[in-house]
Each structure stands twice: as C-alpha cells, then as structure tokens.
DRENTORKOL-3810 file (N, C-alpha, C; in nm, 4 decimals):
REM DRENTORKOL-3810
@n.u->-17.9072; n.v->20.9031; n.w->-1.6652; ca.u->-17.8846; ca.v->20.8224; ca.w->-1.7825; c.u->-18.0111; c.v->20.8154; c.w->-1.8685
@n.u->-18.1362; n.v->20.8283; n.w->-1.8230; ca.u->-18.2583; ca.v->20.7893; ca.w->-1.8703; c.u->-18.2551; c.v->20.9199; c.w->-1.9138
@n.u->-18.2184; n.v->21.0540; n.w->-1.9036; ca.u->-18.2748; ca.v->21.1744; ca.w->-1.9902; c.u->-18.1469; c.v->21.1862; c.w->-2.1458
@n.u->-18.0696; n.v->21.1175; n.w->-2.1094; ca.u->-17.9212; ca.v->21.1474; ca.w->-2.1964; c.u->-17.9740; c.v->21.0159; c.w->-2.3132
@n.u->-18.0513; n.v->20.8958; n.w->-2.2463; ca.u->-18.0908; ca.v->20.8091; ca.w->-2.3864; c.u->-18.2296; c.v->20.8491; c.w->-2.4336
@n.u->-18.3048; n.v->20.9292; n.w->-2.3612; ca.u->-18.3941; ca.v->21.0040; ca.w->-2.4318; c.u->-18.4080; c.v->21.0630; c.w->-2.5439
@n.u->-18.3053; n.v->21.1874; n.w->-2.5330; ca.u->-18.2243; ca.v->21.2490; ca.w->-2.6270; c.u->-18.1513; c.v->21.2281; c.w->-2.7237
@n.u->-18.0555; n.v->21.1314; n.w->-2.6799; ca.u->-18.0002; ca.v->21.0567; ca.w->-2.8399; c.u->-18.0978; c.v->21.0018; c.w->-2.8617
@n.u->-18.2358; n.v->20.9204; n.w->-2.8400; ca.u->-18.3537; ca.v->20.8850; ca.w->-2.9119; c.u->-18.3972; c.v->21.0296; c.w->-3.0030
@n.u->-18.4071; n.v->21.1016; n.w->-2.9994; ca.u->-18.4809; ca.v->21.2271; ca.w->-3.0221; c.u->-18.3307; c.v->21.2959; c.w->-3.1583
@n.u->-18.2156; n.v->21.3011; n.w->-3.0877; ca.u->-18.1687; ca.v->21.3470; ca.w->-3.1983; c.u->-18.1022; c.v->21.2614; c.w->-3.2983
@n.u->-18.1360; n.v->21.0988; n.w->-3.2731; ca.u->-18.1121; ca.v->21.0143; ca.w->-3.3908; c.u->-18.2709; c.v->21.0514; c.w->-3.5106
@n.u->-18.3597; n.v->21.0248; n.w->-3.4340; ca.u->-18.5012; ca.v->21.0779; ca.w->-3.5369; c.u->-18.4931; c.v->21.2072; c.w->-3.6287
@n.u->-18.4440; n.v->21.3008; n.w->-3.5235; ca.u->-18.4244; ca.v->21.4184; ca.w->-3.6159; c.u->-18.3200; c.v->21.3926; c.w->-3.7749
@n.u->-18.2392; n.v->21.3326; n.w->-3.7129; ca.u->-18.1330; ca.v->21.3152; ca.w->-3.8356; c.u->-18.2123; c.v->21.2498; c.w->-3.9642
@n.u->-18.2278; n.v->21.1513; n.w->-3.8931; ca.u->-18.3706; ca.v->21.0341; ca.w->-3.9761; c.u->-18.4249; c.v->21.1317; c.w->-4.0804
@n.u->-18.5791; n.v->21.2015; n.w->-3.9691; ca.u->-18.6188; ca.v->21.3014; ca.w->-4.0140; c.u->-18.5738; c.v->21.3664; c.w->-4.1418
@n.u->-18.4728; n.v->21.4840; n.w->-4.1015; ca.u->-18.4244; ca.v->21.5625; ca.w->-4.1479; c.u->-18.3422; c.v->21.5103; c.w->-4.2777
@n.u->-18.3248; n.v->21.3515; n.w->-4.2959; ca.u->-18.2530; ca.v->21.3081; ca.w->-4.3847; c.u->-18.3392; c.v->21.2603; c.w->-4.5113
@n.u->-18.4863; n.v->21.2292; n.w->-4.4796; ca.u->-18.5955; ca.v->21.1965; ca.w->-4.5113; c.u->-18.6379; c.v->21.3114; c.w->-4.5707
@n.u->-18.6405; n.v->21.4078; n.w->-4.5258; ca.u->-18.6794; ca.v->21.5786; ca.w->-4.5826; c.u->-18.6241; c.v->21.5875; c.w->-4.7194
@n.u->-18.4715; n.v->21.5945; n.w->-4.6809; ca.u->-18.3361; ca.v->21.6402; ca.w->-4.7456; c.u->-18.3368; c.v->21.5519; c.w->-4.9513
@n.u->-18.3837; n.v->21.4299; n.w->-4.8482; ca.u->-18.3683; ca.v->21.3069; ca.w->-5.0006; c.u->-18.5217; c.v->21.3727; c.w->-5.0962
@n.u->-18.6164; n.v->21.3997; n.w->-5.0532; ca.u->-18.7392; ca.v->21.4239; ca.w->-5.2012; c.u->-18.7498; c.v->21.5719; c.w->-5.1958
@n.u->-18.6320; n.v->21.6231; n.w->-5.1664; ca.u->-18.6088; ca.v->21.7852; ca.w->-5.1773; c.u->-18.4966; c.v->21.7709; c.w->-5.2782
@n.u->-18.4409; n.v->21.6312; n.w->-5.3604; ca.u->-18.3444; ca.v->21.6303; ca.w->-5.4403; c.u->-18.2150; c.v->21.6727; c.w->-5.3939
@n.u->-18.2201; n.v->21.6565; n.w->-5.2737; ca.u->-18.0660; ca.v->21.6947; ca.w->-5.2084; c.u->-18.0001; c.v->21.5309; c.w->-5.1495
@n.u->-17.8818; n.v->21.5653; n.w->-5.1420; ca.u->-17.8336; ca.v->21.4653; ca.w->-5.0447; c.u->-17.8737; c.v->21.4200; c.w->-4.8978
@n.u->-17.9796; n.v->21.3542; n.w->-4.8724; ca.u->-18.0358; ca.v->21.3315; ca.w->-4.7484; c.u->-18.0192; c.v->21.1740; c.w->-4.6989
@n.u->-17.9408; n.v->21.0897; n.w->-4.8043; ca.u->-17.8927; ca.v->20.9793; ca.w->-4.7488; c.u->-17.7558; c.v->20.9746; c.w->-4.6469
@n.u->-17.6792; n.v->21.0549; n.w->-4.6463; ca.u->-17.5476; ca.v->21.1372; ca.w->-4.5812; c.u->-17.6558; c.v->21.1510; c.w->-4.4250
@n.u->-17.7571; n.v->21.2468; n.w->-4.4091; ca.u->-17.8285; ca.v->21.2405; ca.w->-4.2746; c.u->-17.9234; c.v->21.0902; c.w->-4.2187
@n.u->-17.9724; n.v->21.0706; n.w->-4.3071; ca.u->-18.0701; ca.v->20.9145; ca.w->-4.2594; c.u->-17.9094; c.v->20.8322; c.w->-4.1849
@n.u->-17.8103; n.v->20.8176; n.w->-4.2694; ca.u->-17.7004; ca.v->20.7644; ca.w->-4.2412; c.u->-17.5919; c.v->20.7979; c.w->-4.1070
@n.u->-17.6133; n.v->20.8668; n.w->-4.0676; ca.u->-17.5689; ca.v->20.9523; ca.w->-3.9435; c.u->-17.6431; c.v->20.9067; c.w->-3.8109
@n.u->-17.7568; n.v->20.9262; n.w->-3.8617; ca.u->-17.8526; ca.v->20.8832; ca.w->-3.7635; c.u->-17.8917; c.v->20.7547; c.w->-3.7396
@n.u->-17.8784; n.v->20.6321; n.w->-3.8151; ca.u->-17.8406; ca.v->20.5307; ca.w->-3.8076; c.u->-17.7438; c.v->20.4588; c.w->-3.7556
@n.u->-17.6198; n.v->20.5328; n.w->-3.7718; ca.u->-17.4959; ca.v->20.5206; ca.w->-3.7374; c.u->-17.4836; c.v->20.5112; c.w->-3.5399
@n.u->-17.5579; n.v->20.6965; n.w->-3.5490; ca.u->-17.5752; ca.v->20.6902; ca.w->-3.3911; c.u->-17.7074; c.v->20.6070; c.w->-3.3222
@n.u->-17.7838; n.v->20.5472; n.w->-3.3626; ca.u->-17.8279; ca.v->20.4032; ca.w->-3.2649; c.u->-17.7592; c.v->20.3428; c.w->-3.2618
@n.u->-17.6989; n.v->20.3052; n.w->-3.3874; ca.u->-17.6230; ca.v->20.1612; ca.w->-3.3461; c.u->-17.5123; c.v->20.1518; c.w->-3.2699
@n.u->-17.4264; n.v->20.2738; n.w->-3.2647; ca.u->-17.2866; ca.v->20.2619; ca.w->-3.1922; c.u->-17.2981; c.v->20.2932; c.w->-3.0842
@n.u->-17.4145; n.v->20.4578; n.w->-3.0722; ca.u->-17.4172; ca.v->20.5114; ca.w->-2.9838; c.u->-17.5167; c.v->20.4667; c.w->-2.8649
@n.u->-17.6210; n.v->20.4888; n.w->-2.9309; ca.u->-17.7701; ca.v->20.4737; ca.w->-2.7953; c.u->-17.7756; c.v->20.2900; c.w->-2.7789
@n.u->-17.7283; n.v->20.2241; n.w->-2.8254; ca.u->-17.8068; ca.v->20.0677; ca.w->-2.7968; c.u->-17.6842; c.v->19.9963; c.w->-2.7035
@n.u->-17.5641; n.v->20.0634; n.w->-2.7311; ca.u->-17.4754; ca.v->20.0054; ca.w->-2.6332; c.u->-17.4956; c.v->20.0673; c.w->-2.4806
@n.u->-17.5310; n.v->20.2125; n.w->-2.5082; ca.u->-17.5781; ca.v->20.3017; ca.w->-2.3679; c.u->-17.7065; c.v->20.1947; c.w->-2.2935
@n.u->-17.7652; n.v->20.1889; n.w->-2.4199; ca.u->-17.9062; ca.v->20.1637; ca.w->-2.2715; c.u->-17.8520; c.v->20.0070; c.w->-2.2150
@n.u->-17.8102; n.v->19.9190; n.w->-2.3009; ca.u->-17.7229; ca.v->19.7840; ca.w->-2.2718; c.u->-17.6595; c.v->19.7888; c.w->-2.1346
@n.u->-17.5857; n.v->19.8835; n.w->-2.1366; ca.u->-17.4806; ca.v->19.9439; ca.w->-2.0424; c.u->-17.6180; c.v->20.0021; c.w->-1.8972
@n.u->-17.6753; n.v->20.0413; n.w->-1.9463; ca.u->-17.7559; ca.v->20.1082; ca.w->-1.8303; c.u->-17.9127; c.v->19.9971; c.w->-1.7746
@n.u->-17.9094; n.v->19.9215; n.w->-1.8434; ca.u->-17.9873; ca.v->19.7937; ca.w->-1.8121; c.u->-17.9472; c.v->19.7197; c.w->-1.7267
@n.u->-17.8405; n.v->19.6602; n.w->-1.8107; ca.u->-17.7708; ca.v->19.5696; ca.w->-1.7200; c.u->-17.6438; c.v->19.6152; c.w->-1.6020
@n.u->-17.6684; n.v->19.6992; n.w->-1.5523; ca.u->-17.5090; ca.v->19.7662; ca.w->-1.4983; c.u->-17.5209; c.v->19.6939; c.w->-1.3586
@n.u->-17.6681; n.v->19.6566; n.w->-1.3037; ca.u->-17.6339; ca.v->19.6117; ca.w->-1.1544; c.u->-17.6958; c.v->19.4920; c.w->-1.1571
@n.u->-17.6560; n.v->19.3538; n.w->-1.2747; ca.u->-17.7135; ca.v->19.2378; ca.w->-1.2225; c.u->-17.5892; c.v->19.1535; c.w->-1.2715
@n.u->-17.5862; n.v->19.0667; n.w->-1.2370; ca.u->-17.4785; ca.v->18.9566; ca.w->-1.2160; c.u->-17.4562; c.v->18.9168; c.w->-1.3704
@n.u->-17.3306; n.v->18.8606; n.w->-1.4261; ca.u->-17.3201; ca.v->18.8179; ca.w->-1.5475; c.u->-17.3751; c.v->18.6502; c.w->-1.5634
@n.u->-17.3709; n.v->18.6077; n.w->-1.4501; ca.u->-17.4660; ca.v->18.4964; ca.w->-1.4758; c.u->-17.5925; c.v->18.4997; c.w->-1.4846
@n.u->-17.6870; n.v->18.5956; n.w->-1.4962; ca.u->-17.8189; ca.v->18.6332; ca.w->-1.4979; c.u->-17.8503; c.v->18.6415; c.w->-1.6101
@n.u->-17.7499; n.v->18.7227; n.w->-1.7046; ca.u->-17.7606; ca.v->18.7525; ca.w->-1.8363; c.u->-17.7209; c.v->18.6078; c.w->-1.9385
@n.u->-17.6858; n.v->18.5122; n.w->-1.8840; ca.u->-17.6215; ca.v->18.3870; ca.w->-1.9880; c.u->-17.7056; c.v->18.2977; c.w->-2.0110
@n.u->-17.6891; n.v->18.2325; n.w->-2.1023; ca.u->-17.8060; ca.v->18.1843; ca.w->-2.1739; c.u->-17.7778; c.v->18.0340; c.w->-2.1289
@n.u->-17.6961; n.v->18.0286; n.w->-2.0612; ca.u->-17.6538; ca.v->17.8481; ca.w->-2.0094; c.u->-17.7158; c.v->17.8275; c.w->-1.8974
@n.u->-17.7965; n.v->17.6770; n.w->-1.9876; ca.u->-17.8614; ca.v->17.5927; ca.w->-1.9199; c.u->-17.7970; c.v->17.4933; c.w->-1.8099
@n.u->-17.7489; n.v->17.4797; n.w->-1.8629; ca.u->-17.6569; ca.v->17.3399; ca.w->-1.7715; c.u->-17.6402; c.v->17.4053; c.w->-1.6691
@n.u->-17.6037; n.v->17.5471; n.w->-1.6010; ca.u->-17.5757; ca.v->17.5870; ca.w->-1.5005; c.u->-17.6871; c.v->17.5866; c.w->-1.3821
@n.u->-17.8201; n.v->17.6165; n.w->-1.4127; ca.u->-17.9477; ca.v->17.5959; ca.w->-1.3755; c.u->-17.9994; c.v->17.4881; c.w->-1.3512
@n.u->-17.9376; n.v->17.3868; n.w->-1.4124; ca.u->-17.9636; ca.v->17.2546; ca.w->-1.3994; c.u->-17.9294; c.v->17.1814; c.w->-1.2727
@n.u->-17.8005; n.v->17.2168; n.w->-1.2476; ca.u->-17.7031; ca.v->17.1766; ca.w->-1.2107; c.u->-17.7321; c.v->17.2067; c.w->-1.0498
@n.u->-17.7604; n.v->17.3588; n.w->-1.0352; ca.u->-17.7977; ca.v->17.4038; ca.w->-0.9446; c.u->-17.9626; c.v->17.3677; c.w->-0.8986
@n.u->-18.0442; n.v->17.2836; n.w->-0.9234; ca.u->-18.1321; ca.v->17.2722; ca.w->-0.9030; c.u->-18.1295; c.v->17.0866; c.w->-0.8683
@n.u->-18.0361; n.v->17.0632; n.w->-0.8989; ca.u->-18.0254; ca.v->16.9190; ca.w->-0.8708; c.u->-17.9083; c.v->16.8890; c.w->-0.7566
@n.u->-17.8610; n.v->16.9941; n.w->-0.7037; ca.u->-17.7736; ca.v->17.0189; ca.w->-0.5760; c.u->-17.8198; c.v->17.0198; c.w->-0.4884
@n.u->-17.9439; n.v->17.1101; n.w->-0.4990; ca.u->-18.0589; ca.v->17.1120; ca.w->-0.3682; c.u->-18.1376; c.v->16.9994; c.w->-0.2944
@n.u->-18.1452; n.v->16.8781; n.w->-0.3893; ca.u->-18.2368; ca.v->16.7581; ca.w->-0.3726; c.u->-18.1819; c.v->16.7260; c.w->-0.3165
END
C-alpha cells in the first residue's frame, strides 16, 4: 500500500507539474493542474485514511469525550 500511495503522490505532481508547464506555454494547462487535484482528493487521501486507520478500533478515532470520562471514573 505504501509504494501504490507513493505513486499516486508522484503522478498527482506530475499532472500539477505538467499542468503548470502547459498554462505559460499558452495552452490549456488548467484541464491538467485540475486532474491532478481531482486525484488527491478522491483518490490518494481516502487511500492513505483507509491505510492508517485499517487496524485500530473506531473508538480510538472519535473525538468523544464523555466516553473517556466515563471510563476513567469506573475505575475509582
């Protein structure tokens, strides 16, 4: 998983890149910056999300307090 989000790192830049080239060469290079934008956001940020969190509990990830609380005042 770590060489496959490498890579979409690498070929979202290129697009970037290559879209960055494309635009002060008087061509259409907002069509590529846009592509490549497209694929972080849909593609690589849900992957690494997905590959971060794949082996820890969904209560680890929640932002609720009261549950911590709760559990710490059970113990006393």
């Amino acid at each position: 998983m770590k060489k496959i989000l490498i890579s979409l790192i690498v070929i979202s830049i290129g697009f970037i890149a290559f879209g960055y080239i494309q635009k002060y060469n008087n061509s259409n290079g907002d069509k590529w910056i846009g592509i490549g934008i497209l694929l972080i956001t849909f593609v690589l940020i849900p992957l690494f999300l997905y590959s971060r969190f794949k082996n820890k509990e969904v209560r680890d990830r929640m932002l609720n307090f009261d549950l911590k609380k709760k559990e710490d005042t059970d113990n006393q």
